[in-house]
C-alpha positions as a Markdown table, in Angstrom:
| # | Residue | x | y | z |
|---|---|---|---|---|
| 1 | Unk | 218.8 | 51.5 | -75.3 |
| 2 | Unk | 215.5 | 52.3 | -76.2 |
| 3 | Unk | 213.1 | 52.1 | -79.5 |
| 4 | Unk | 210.4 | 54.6 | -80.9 |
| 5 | Unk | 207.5 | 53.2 | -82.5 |
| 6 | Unk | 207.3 | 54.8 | -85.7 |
| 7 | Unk | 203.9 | 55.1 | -88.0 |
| 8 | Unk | 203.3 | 52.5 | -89.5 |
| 9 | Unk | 201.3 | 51.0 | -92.7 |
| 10 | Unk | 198.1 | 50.5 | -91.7 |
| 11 | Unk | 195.1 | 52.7 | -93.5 |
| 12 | Unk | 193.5 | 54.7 | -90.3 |
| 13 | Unk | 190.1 | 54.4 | -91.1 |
| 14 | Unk | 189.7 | 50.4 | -90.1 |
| 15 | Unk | 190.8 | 51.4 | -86.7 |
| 16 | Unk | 190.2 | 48.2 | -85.4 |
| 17 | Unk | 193.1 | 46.6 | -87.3 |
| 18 | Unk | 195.0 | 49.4 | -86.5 |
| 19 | Unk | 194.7 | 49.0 | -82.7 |
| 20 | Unk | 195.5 | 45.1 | -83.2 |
| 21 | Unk | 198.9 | 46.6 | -84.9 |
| 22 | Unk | 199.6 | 48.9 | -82.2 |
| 23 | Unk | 198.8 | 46.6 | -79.2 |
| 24 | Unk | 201.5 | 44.3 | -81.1 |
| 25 | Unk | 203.8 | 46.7 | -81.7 |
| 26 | Unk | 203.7 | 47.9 | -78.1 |
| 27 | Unk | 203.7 | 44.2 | -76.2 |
| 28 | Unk | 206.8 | 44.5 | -78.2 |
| 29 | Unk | 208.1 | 47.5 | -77.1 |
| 30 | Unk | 207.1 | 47.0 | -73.1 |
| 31 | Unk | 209.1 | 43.1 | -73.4 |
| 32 | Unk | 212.1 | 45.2 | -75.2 |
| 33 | Unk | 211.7 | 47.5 | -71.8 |
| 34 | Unk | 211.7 | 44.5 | -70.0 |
| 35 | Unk | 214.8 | 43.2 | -71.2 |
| 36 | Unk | 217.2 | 46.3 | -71.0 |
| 37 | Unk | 215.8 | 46.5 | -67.3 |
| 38 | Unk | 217.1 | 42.8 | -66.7 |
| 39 | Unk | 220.0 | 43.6 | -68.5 |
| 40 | Unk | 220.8 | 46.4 | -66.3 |
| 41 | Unk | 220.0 | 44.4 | -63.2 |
| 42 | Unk | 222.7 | 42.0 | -64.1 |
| 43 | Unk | 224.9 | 44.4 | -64.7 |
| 44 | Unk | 224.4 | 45.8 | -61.5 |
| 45 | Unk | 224.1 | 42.8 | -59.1 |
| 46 | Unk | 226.7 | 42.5 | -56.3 |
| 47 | Unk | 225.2 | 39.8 | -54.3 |
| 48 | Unk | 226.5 | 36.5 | -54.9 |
| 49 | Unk | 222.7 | 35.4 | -53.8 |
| 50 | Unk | 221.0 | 37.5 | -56.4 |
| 51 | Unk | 223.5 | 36.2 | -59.5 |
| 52 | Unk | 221.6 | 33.6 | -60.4 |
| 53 | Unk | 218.0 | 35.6 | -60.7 |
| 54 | Unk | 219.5 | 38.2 | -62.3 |
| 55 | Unk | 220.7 | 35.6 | -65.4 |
| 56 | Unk | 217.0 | 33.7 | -65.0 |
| 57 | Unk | 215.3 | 37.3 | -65.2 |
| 58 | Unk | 217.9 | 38.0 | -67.9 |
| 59 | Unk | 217.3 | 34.9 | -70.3 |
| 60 | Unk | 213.0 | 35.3 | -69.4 |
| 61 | Unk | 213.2 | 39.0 | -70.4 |
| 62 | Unk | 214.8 | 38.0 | -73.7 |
| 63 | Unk | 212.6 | 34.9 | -74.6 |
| 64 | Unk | 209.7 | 37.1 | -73.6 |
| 65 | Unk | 211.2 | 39.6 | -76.4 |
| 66 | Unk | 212.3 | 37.6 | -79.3 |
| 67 | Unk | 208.5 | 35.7 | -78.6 |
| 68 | Unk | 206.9 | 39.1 | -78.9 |
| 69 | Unk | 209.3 | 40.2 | -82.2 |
| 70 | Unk | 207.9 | 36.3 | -83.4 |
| 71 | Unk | 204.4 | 37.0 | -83.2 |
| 72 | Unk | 204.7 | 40.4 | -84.7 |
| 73 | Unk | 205.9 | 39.4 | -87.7 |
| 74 | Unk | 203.7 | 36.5 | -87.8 |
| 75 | Unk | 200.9 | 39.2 | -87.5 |
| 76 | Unk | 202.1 | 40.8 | -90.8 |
| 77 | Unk | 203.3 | 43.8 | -88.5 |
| 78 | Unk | 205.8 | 45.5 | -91.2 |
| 79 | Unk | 206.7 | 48.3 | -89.1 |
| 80 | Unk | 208.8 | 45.5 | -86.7 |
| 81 | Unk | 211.5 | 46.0 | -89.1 |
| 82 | Unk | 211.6 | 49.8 | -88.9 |
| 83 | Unk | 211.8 | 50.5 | -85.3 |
| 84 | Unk | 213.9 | 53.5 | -84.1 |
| 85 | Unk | 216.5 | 52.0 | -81.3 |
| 86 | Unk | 217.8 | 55.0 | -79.8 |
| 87 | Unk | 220.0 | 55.5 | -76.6 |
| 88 | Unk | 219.1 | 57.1 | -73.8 |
């Protein structure tokens, strides 16, 4: 599962703002990538010695994500509630 990062409500011309917003947004989106990846992996594993990374890479990847979805909307980034999840 994926996610689009749709416009969002910032006025373009104070860019500055804007690229704050969209760095956000996308630290957001790269710890989302992060997670499905770990997900997968654990999914995956077949080595008894690998098990328990996988679930410590698993349970990072998701702290990482719900930190990044935190700060977002701590940021006053509106557009967090209107990303496009999307399979793949």
């Amino acid at each position: 599962m994926r996610f689009r990062i749709p416009d969002f409500p910032y006025n373009h011309q104070d860019s500055e703002e804007y690229s704050a917003g969209y760095d956000i947004l996308m630290d957001v989106k790269n710890a989302h990538d992060e997670w499905v990846n770990a997900q997968n992996l654990f999914n995956n594993v077949s080595d008894p010695e690998l098990v328990d990374y996988a679930i410590y890479n698993l349970e990072a990847a998701k702290k990482k994500y719900m930190y990044m979805l935190k700060q977002a909307k701590m940021n006053g980034i509106e557009a967090i509630n209107n990303l496009y999840y999307y399979s793949e």
